[in-house]
Chimera marker file (.cmm) of the C-alpha trace (Angstrom):
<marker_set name="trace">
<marker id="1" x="0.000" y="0.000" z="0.000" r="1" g="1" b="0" radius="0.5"/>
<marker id="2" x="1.208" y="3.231" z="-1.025" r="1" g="1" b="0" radius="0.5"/>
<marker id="3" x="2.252" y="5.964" z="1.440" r="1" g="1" b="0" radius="0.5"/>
<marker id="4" x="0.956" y="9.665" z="1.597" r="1" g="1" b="0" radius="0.5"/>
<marker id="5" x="3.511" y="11.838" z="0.020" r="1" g="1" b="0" radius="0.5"/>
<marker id="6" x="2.922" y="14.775" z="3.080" r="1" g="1" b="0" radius="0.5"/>
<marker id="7" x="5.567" y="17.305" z="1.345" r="1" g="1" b="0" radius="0.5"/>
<marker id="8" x="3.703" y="17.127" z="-1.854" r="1" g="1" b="0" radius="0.5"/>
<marker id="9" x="0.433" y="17.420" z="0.198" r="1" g="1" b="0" radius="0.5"/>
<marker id="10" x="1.438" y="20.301" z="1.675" r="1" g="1" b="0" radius="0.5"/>
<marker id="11" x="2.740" y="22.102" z="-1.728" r="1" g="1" b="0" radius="0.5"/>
<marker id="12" x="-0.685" y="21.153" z="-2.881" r="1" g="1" b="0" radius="0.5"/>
<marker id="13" x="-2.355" y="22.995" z="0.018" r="1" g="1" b="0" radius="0.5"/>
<marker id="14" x="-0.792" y="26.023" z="-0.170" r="1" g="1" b="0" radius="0.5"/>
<marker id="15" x="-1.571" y="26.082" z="-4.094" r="1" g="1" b="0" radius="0.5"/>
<marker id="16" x="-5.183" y="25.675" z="-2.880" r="1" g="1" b="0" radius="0.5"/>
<marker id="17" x="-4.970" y="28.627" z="-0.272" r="1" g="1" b="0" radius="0.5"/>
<marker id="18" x="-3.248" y="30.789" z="-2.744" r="1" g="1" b="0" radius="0.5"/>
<marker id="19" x="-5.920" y="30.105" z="-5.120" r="1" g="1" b="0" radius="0.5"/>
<marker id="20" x="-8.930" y="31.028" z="-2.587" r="1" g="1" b="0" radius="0.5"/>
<marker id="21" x="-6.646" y="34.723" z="-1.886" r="1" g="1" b="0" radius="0.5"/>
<marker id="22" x="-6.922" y="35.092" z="-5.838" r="1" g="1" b="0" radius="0.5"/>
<marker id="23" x="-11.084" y="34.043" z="-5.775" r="1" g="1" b="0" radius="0.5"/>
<marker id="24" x="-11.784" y="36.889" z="-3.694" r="1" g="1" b="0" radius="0.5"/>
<marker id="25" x="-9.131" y="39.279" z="-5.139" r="1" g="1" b="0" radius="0.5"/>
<marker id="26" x="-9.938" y="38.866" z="-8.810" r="1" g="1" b="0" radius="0.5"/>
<marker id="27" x="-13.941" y="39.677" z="-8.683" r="1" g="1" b="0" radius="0.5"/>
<marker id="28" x="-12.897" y="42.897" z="-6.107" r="1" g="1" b="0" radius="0.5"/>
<marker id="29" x="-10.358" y="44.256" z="-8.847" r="1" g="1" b="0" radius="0.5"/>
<marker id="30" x="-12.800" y="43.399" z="-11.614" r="1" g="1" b="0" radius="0.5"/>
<marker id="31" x="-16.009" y="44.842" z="-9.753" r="1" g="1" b="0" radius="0.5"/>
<marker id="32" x="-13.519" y="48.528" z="-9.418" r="1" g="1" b="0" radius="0.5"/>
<marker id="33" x="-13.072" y="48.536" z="-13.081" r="1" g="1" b="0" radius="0.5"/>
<marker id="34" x="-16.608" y="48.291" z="-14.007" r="1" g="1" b="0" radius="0.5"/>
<marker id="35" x="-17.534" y="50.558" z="-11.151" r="1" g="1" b="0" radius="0.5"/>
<marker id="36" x="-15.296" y="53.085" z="-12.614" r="1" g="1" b="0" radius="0.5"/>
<marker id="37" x="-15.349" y="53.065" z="-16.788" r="1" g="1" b="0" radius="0.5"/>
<marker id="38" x="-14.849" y="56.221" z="-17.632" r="1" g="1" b="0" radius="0.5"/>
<marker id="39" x="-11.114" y="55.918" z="-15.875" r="1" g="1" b="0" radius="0.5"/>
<marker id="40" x="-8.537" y="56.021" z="-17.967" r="1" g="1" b="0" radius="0.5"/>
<marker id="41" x="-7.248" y="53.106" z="-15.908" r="1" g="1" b="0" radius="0.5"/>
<marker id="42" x="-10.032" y="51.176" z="-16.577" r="1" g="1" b="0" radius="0.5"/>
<marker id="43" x="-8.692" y="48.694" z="-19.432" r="1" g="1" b="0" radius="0.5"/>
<marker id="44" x="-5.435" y="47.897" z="-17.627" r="1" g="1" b="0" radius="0.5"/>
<marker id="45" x="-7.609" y="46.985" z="-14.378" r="1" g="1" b="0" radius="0.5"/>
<marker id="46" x="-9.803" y="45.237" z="-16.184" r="1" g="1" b="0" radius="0.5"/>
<marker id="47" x="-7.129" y="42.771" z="-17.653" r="1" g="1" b="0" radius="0.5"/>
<marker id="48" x="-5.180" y="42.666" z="-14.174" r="1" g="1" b="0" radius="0.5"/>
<marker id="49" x="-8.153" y="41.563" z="-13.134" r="1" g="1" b="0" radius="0.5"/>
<marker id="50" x="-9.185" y="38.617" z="-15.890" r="1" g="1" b="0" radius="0.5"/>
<marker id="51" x="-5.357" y="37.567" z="-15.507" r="1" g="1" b="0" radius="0.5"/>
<marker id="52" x="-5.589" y="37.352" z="-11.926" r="1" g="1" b="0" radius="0.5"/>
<marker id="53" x="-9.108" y="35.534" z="-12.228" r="1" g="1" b="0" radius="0.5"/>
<marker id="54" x="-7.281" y="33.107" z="-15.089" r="1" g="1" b="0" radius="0.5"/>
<marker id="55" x="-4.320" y="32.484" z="-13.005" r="1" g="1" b="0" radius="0.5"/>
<marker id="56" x="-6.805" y="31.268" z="-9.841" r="1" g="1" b="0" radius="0.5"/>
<marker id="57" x="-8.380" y="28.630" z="-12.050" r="1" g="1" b="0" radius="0.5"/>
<marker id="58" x="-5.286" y="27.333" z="-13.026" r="1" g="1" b="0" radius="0.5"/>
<marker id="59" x="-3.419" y="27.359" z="-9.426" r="1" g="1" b="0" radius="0.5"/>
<marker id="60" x="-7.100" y="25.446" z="-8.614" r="1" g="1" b="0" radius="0.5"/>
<marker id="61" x="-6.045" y="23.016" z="-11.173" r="1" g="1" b="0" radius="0.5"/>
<marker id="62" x="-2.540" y="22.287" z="-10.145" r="1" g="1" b="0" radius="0.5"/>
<marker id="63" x="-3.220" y="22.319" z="-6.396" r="1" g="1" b="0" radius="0.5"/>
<marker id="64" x="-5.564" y="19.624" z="-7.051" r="1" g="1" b="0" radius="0.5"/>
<marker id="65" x="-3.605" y="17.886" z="-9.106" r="1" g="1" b="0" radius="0.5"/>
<marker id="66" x="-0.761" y="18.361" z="-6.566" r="1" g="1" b="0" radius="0.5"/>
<marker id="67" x="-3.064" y="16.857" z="-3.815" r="1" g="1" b="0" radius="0.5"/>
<marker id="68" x="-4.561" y="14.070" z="-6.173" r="1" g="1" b="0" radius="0.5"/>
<marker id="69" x="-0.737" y="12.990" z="-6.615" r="1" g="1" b="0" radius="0.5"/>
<marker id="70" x="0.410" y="12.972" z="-3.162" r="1" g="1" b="0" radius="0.5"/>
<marker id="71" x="-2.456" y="10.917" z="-2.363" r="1" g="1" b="0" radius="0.5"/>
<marker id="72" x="-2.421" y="8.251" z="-5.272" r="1" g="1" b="0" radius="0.5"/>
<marker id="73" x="1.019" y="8.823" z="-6.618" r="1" g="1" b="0" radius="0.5"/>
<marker id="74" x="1.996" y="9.507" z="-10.275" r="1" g="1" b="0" radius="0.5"/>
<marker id="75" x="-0.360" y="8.188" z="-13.167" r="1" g="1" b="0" radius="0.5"/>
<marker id="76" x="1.829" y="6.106" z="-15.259" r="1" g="1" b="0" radius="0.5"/>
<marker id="77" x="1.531" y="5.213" z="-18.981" r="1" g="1" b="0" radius="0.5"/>
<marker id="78" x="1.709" y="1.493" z="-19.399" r="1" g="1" b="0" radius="0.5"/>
<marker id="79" x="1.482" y="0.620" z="-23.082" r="1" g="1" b="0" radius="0.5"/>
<link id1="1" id2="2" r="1" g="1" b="0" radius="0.2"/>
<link id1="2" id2="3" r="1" g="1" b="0" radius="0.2"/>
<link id1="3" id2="4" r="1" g="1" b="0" radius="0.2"/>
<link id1="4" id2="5" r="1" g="1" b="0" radius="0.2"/>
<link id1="5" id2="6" r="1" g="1" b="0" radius="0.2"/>
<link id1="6" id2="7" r="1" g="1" b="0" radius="0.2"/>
<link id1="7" id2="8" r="1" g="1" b="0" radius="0.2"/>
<link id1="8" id2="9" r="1" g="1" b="0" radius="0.2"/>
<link id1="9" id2="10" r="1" g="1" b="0" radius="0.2"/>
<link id1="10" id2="11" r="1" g="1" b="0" radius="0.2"/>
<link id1="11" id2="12" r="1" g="1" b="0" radius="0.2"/>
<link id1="12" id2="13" r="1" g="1" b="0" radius="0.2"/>
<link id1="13" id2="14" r="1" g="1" b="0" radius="0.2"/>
<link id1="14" id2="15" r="1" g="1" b="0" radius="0.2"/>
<link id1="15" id2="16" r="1" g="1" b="0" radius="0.2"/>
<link id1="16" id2="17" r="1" g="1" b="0" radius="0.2"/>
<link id1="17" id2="18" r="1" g="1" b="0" radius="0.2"/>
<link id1="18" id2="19" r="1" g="1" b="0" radius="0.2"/>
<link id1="19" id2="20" r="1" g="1" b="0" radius="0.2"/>
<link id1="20" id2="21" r="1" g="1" b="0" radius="0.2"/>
<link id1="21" id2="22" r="1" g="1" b="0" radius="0.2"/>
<link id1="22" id2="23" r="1" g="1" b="0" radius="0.2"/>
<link id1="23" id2="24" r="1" g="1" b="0" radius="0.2"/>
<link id1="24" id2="25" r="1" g="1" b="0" radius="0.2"/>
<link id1="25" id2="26" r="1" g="1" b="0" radius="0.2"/>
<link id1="26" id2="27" r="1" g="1" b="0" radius="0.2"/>
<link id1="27" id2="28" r="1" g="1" b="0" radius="0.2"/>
<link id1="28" id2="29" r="1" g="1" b="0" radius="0.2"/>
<link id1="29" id2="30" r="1" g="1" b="0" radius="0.2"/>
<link id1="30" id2="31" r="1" g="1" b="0" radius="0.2"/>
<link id1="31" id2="32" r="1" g="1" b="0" radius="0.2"/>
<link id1="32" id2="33" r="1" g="1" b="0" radius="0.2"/>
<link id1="33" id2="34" r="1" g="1" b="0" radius="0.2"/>
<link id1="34" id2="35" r="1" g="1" b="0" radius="0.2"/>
<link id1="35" id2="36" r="1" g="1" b="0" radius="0.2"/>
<link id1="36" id2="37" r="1" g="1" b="0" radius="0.2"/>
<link id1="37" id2="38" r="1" g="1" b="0" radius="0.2"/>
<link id1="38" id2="39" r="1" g="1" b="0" radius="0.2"/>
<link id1="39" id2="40" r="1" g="1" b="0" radius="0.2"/>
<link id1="40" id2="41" r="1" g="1" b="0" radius="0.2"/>
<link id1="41" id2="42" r="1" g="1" b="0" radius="0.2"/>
<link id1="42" id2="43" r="1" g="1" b="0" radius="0.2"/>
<link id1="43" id2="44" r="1" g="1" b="0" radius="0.2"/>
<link id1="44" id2="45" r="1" g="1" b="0" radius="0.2"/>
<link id1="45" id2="46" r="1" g="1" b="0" radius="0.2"/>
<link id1="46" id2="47" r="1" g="1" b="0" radius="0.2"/>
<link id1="47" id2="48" r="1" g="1" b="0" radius="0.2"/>
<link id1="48" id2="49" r="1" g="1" b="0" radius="0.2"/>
<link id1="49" id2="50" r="1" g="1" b="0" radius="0.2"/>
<link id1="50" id2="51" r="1" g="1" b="0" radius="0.2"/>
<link id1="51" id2="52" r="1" g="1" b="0" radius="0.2"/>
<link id1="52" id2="53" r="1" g="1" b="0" radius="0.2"/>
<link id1="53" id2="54" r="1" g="1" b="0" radius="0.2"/>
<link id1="54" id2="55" r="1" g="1" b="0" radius="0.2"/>
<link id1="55" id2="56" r="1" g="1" b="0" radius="0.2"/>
<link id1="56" id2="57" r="1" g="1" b="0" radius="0.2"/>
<link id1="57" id2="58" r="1" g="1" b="0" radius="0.2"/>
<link id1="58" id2="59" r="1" g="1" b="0" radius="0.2"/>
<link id1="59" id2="60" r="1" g="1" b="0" radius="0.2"/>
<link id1="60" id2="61" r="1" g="1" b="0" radius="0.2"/>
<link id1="61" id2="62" r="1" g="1" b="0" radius="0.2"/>
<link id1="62" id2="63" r="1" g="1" b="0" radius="0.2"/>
<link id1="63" id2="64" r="1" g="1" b="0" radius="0.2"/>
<link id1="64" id2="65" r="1" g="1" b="0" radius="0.2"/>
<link id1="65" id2="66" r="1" g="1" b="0" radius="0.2"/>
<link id1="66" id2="67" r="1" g="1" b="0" radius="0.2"/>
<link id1="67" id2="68" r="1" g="1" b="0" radius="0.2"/>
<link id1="68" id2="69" r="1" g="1" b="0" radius="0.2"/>
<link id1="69" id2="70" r="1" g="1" b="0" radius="0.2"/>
<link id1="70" id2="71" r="1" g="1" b="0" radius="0.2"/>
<link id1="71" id2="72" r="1" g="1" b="0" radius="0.2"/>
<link id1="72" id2="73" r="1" g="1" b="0" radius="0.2"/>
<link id1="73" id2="74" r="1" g="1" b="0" radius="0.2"/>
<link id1="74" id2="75" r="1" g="1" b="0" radius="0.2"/>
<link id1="75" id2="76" r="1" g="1" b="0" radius="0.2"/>
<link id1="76" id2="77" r="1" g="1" b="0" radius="0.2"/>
<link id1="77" id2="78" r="1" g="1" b="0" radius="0.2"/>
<link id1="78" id2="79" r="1" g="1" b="0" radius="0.2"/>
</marker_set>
């Protein structure tokens, strides 16, 4: 039976926590761009904040990926 990999585990929660900081941030930095159109800031907030909401899915992604592969190790190719 295979053992927990904890160090992996751990790199995979702290993906996941970063990712919950970026759920909140992105939809604040988005919601000041709309609030506020007529800025001449307003396209360069805008895409800080679709990058920032792009780059939370994908830590999402990894850190459960991360997790998945601390728990059932690697997913081999056998041909």
């Amino acid at each position: 039976m295979r053992r927990t990999d904890k160090d992996l585990l751990v790199t995979g929660l702290k993906r996941l926590a970063i990712t919950v900081v970026l759920m909140f941030t992105a939809p604040i930095i988005l919601w000041q761009a709309f609030k506020n159109q007529e800025h001449f800031l307003f396209w360069p907030v805008c895409i800080l904040g679709l990058i920032i909401g792009s780059y939370a899915v994908y830590m999402g992604f990894k850190g459960i990926m991360t997790i998945m592969n601390s728990l059932f190790g690697e997913k081999t190719k056998s041909h």
